[in-house]
N, C-alpha and C positions, 0 to 999 in steps of 0.2 A: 204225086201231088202233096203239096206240104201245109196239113194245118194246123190253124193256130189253134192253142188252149184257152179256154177260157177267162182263164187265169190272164195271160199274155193281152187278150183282147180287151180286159177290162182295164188292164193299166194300162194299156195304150189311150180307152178312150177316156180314161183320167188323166192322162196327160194333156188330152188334147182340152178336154175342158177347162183346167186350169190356164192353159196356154192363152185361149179366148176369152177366158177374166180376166188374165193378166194384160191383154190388148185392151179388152174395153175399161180396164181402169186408169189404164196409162195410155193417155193419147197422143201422145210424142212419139211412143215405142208403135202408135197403130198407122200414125202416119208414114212413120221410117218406113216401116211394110210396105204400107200402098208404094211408097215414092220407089221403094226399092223395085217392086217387082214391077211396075207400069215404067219407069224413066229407065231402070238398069237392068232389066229385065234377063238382057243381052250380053252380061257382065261375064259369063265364063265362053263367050265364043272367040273373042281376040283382044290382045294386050290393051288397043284403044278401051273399048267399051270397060275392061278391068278397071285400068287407071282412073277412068272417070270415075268408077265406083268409088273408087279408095278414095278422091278429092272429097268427095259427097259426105261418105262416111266418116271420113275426120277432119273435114271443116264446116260440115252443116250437121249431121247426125247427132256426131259424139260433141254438145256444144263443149269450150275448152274452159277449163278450171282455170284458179290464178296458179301459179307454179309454185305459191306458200300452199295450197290445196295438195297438187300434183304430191309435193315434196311427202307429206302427213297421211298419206293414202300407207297401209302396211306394206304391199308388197312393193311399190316403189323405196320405202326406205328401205327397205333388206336391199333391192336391187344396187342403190346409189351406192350403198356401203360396200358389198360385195364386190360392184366395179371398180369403186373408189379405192380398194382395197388394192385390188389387178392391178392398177394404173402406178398406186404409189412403191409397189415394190418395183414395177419395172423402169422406175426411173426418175427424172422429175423435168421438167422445160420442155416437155415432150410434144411434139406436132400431131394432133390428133383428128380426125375428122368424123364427125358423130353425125352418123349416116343416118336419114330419118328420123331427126331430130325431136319432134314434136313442136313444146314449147319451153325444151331445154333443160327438162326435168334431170336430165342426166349429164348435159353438156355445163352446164352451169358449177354443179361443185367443184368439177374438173377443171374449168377455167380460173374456178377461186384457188386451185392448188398449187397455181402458179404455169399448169401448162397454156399451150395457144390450139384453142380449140374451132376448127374452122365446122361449123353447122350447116345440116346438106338438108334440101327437104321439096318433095315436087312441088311445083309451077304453081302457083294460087296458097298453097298450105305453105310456101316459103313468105310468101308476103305477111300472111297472118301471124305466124314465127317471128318478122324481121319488127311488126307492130308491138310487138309483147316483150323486145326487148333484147333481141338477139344479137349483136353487134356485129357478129361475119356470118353471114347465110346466105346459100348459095343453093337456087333453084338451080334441078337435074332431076336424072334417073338414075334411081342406085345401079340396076344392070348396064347402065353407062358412065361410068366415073370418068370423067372429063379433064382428069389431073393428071399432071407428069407422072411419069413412072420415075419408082423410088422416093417419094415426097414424104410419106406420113410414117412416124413412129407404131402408131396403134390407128387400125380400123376400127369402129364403133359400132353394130348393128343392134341395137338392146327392139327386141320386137321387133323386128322388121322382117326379114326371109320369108316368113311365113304369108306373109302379104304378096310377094315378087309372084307377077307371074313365070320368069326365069332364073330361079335365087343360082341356077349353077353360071349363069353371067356375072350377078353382087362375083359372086369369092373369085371368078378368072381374075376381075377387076382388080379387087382388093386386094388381090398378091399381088397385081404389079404395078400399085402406086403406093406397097409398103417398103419401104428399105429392105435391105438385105437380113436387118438381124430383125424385123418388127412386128408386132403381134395383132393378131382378130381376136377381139369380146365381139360373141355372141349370146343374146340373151332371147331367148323362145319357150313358150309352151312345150313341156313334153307330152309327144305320143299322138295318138288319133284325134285322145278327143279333142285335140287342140282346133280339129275343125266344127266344133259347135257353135264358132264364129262365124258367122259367113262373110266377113273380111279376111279370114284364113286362106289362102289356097291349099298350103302345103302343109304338114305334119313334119316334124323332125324329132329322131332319138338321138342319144349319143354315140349309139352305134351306126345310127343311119348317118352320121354328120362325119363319123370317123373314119367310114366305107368311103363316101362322097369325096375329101380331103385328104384321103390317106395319101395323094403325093405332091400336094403341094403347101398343108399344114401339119405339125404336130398336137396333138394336144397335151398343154403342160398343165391342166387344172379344170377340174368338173365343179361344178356347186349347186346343187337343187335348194330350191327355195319353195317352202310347206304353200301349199291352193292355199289364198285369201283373199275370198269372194270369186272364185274359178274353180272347172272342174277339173284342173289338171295341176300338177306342180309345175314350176319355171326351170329351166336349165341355164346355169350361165356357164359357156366356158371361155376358156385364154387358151389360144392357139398358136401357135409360134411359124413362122414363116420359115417352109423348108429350103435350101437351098439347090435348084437343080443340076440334075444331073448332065456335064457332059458327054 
């Protein structure tokens, strides 16, 4: 039988009583609650019930900034720069598809740089994308990419996998609607705690992601980006599309 210390029991119920101030001061954050666990209760039993989550959560929950907001937020500007970065050594006029879009926090510089940025994002949270100013947006399901194979230069996932209920569908997918020579950014939370979201399903490290991919990506570049305002760092990497084997 395993018990607890004292010690352990009292931060536990300090955690918890801050938790229940922090609900009763913020009633936005006490409704999301209720809403969450009475409407979506059901949310890790199958993909439906998930998906509706994810709609909930980032088109009524998380209300959305303007993308001059989005852009001035810290860890978004490391991120844009960091991809920004990936993007312009690997080319330029490039065909790119920014997989879960948002409200193009990340699709948008890319498009000022001269490439053709096609914007992907689910059923209802596309619409609200396409109002804000998105010019190619194209409701789907990332674990169904619905595009020719061989089509895009660069896959885009900045945040996203960790949401999928099947992220090893996203990457089948996205090797084979990148060209032969074309690269995956991936941009995720590292490690466990990355599930202190509960929009999180999955966790990913760079070993977990290099195990996963080891045959049908390379990876040609890691980048951690310092927790700001999270309890985890970000990972971004550039992954190069392998060629298989006969």
């Amino acid at each position: 039988m395993f018990l607890h210390s004292p010690t352990s029991m009292s931060k536990t119920l300090k955690n918890h009583i801050q938790g229940f101030a922090y609900l009763l001061s913020n009633p936005l954050q006490l409704k999301r609650l209720i809403t969450r666990e009475t409407r979506y209760g059901r949310r890790n039993l199958d993909k439906r019930n998930w998906v509706e989550w994810q709609l909930y959560d980032t088109c009524v929950a998380n209300a959305p900034h303007t993308t001059a907001v989005a852009h001035a937020q810290p860890l978004n500007t490391e991120r844009i720069e960091t991809i920004s970065d990936m993007v312009s050594r690997i080319g330029s006029r490039l065909e790119i598809l920014d997989v879960g879009c948002g409200y193009g926090t990340i699709g948008e510089p890319l498009r000022n740089m001269g490439n053709h940025v096609t914007s992907m994002e689910l059923p209802g949270a596309a619409n609200l994308a396409y109002a804000r100013g998105i010019p190619l947006i194209v409701a789907g399901d990332a674990e169904h990419l619905t595009f020719t194979s061989n089509t895009f230069d660069i896959v885009l996932a900045s945040e996203i996998v960790e949401h999928l209920w099947n992220p090893r569908n996203f990457f089948d997918d996205a090797y084979r609607i990148l060209k032969a020579d074309g690269y995956l950014i991936i941009s995720t939370p590292e490690g466990k705690a990355g599930l202190s979201y509960d929009s999180h399903k999955h966790y990913f490290t760079v070993e977990s992601l290099q195990q996963m991919l080891a045959s049908s990506f390379t990876i040609c570049e890691v980048k951690r980006l310092k927790p700001a305002g999270a309890p985890m760092p970000t990972i971004i990497l550039l992954l190069r599309k392998l060629k298989m084997q006969q």
